[in-house]
N, C-alpha and C positions, 0 to 999 in steps of 0.2 A: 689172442690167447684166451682173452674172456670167454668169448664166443664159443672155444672150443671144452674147456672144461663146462662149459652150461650144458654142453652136450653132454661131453664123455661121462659126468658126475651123471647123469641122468639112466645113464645102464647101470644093472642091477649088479654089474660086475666090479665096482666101484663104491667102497665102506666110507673110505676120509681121503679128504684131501691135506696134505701139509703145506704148507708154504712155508717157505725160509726165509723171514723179512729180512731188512738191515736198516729200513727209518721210517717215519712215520709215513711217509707216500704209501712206502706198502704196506703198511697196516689198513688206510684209508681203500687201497684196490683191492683189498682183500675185503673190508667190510662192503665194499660196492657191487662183491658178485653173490648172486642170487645159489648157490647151493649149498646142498644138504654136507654134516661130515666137516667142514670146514675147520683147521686148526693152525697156530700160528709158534711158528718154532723161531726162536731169536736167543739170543748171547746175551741180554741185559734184559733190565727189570722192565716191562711195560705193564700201564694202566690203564692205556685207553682203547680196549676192545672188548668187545662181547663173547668174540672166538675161547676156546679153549684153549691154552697157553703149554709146551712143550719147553723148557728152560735148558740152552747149553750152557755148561758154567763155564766158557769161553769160547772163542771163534775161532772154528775150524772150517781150515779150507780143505781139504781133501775132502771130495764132493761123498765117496763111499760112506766115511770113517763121519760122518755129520748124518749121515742118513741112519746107518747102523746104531749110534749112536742114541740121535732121539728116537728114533723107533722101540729100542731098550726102554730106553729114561718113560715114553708113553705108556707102554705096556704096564710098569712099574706102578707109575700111578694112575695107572686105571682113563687113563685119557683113547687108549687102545687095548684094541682085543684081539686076543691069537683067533688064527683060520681067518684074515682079512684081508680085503687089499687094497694097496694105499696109494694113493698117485704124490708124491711128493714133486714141488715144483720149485727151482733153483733160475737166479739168474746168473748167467755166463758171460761172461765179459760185455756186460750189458747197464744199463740202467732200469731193464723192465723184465720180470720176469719171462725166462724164453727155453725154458729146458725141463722136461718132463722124464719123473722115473717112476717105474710102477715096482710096488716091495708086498710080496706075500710073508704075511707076518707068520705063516701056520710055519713056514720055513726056517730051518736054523739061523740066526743071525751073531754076527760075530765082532765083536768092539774092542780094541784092546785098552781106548782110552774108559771104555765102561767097568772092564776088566779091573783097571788101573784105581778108576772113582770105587767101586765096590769092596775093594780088597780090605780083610778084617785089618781095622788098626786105624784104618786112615781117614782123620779130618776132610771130609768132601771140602767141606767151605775155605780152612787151609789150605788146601794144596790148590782148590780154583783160584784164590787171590791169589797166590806166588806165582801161577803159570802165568796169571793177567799180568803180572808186574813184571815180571819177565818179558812177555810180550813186549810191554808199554817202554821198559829199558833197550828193548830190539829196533823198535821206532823211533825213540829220540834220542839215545847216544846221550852220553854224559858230554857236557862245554862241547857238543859238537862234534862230538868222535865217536865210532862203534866201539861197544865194550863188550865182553863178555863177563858172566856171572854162573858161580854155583850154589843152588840151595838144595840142603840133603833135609828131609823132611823125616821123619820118626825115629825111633830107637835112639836118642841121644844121647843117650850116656857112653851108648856102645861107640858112636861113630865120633864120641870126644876122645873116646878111650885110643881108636884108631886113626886119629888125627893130632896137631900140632898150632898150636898160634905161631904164627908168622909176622905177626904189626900188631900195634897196640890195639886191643879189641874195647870200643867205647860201650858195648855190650854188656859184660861182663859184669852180675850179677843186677842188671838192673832191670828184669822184670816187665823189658818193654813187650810188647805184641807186637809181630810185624803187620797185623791189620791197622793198627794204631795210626789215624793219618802223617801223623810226627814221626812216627817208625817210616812212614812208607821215604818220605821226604832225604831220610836218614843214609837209609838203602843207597839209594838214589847216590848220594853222595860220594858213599863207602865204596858202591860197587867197583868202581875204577882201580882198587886195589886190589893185591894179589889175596886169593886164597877162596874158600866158600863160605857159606852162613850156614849154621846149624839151627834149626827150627825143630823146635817140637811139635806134639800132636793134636796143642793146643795154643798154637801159631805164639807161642814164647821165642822169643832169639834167646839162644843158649848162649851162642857166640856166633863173630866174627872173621875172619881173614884165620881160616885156619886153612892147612897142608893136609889132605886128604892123603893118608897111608897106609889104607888098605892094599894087601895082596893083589896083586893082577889075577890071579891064576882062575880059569875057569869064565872070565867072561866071553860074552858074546856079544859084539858091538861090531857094526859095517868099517871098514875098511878106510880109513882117510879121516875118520876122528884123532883129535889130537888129544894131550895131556890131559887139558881138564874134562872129556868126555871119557878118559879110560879111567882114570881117577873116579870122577865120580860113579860110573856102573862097576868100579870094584869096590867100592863102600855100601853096595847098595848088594853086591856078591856076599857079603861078609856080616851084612846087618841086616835087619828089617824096616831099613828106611828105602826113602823113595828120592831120587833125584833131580833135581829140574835145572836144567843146562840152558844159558841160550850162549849160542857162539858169536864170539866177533867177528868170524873169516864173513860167516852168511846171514848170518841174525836169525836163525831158526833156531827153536824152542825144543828141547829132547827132554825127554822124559823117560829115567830109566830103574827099573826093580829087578830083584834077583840077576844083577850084573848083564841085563838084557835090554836092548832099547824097546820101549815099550808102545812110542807113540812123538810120529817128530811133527812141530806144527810151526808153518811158515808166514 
């Protein structure tokens, strides 16, 4: 693979290269090749490269929807330029980079989780740490069990208004963050019980374990979703928040606004 991007980097048909690390090895094989254009796209914070840095604010497998993606996020800040083309390099059920795409940026491109991060109203940094903790709750199961969780993210007053407590909420009025590491721990806990979390737009817990009561009517959600995924893209029909679902059946992660799924990540 070295061999051949030393080459291909070297026609004029060829602006950046990205590479999608996942640990320091490949940060290391990526500062070990010799070409021009070089850029380094990861899901967490790194420090120790010289590359220019593309940040997902968490990890996505759908190989398009990660390309699309940072391609966006570069353009943005100026890390890429429209009319260019981009060899982006993925490893596939691999330990070593082994899979090549080439991305003409002068071309439409289309993200819905970019879509989703852009959208006026919404906390980027909020809504990446619940989808991560979500994530992280999809992985380890609470005492060892898969669970499922909902967190409705903006308009809170409206989606209190169209919702319900169901169990005693240790929430309630106290002001925590759920970035707060004591908050996260809390979650954690709580999630095992029925209902969702309400978060504001400035990752405040409103509340806990409340009955999502929004109307049905009008969404649009695939086929085989259950309660808590209709539930929460009809509060998301009905308001101007945004919902983050993971399921217990499967432990994927749904993301959904204006009663739509927006973006599922496994």
């Amino acid at each position: 693979m070295k061999k051949i991007l030393e080459t291909v980097s070297k026609e004029d048909e060829i602006d950046n290269v990205i590479f999608f690390a996942e640990n320091k090895d490949d940060l290391k094989y990526v500062d070990g090749i010799d070409i021009p254009g070089k850029i380094i796209c990861v899901d967490k914070k790194i420090d120790d490269t010289t590359c220019p840095v593309i940040k997902l604010p968490f990890r996505i497998n759908n190989i398009s929807e990660a390309i699309n993606l940072a391609i966006l996020l570069g353009l943005d800040d100026q890390i890429l330029d429209k009319n260019k083309i981009v060899l982006c390099i993925f490893k596939i059920n691999s330990d070593k980079f082994d899979t090549i795409f080439i991305i003409d940026t002068s071309n439409e491109i289309d993200s819905k989780m970019y879509n989703l991060l852009k959208f006026d109203g919404v906390n980027t940094e909020v809504l990446s740490y619940i989808i991560d903790l979500a994530i992280e709750l999809g992985y380890e199961g609470v005492d060892g069990k898969s669970m499922g969780a909902t967190f409705v993210i903006g308009d809170s007053e409206k989606v209190m208004r169209l919702s319900r407590s169901i169990s005693y909420d240790p929430f309630e009025k106290s002001y925590a963050n759920i970035m707060d590491e004591n908050a996260r721990s809390a979650i954690k806990a709580l999630a095992k019980l029925d209902g969702a979390f309400v978060i504001n737009n400035d990752g405040q817990i409103v509340a806990a374990s409340r009955y999502l009561d929004a109307p049905t009517d009008g969404i649009d959600i695939p086929k085989g979703l259950g309660a808590r995924h209709i539930s929460a893209a009809s509060m998301t029909k009905n308001t101007n928040a945004i919902a983050v679902v993971l399921s217990e059946t499967d432990k994927k992660v749904r993301l959904f606004k204006d009663g739509k799924l927006m973006a599922e990540i496994t």
